[in-house]
C-alpha positions as a printed Julia matrix, in Angstrom:
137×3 Matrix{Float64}:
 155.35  102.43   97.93
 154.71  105.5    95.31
 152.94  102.7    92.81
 150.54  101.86   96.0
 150.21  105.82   96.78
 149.57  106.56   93.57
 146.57  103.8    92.94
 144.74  105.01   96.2
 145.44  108.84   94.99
 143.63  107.35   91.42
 141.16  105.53   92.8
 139.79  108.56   94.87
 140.08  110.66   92.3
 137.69  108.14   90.7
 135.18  107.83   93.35
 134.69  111.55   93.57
 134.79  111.84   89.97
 132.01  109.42   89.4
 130.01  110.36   92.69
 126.61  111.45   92.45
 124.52  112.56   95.49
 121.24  110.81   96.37
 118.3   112.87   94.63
 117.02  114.76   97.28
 113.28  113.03   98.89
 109.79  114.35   98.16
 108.65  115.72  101.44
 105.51  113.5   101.04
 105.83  109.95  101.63
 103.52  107.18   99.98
 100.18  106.83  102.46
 100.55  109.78  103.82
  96.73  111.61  104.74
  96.58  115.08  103.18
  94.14  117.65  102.35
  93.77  119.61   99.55
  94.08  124.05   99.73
  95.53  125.95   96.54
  96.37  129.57   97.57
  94.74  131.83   99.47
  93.22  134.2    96.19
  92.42  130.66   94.54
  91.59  127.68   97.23
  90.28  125.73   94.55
  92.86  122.69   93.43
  92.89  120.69   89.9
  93.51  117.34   90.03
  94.9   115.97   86.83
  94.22  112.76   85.38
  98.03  112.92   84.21
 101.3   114.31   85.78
 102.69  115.3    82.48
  99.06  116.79   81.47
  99.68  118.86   84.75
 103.2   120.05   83.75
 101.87  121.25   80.36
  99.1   123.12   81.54
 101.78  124.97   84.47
 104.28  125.8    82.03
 102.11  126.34   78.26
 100.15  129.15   77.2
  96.63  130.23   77.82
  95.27  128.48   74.64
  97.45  125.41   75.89
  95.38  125.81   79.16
  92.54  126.11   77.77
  92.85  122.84   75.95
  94.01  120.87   78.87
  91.35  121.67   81.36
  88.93  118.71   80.3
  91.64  116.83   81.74
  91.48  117.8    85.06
  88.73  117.88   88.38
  88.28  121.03   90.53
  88.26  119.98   93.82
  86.91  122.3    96.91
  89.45  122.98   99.29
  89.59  120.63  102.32
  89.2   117.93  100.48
  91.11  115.17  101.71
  93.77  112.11   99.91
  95.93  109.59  100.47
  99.67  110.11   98.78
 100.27  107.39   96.23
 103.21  108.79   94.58
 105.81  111.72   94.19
 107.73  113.06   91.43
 110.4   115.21   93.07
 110.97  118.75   90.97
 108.83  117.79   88.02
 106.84  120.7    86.75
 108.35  123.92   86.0
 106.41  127.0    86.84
 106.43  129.63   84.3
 106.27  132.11   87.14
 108.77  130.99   89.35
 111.95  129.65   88.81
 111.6   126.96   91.71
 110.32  123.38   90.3
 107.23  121.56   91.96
 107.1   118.39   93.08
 104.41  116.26   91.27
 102.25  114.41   94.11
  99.53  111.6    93.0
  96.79  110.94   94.99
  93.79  108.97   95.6
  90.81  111.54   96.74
  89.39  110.37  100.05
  86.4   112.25  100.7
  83.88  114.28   98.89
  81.73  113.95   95.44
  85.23  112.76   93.81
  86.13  109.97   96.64
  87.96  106.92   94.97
  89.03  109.07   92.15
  93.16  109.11   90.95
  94.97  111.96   90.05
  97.45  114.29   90.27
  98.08  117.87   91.74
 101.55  120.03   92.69
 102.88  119.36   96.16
 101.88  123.61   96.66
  98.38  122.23   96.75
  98.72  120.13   99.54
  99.01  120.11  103.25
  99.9   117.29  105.68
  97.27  116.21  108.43
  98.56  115.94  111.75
  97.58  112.62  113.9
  96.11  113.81  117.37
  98.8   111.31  118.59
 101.49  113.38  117.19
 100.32  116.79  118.51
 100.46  115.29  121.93
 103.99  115.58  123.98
 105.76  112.25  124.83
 105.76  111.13  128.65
């Protein structure tokens, strides 16, 4: 009875040992129809032709920036996407100490419509379906 005891004791010990808790979800999903605001001094948004170009250019220096920029579209704010991926916590803000997560896109309207990219998930706001605003009956 103590050998049996002692296995399960063991074997739970194991489990929680060895137990790692799902990665917490990007609050984006794939598909999803967004539209495209920085901040309120700076509305403007870049999208990046590369998620790790994006990361440099958050966390580098000015002459880092600088360099990058080529690499990237500025987009007028309002302009609208479709989700086509998420990076949960992937750039690193210099400023903060709060990651970003990295969201790519597919632009959906404007002079860049069709184009691929990437910007942070700070740069982008869900649309709401008209069918979702209105209460159930």
């Amino acid at each position: 009875m103590r050998r049996a005891i002692l296995a399960i004791v063991v074997a739970v010990a194991c489990v929680a040992a060895t137990h790692k808790p799902a990665p917490a979800q990007c609050a984006l999903h794939i598909g999803a129809r967004v539209v495209l605001y920085g901040t309120s001094d700076d509305p403007d948004v870049f999208v990046w032709d590369s998620r790790f170009r994006m990361r440099t250019y958050a966390e580098g220096s000015f002459d880092q920036a600088q360099a990058l920029l080529p690499h990237a579209l500025l987009v007028p704010p309002g302009t609208r996407a479709w989700v086509t991926a998420c990076v949960r916590e992937f750039v690193a803000s210099k400023f903060t100490d709060r990651s970003d997560d990295a969201i790519g896109i597919v632009i959906a309207s404007g002079r860049y419509h069709g184009r691929e990219g990437w910007v942070l998930a700070t740069d982008v706001r869900s649309i709401v379906h008209r069918m979702e605003r209105q209460p159930h009956r």
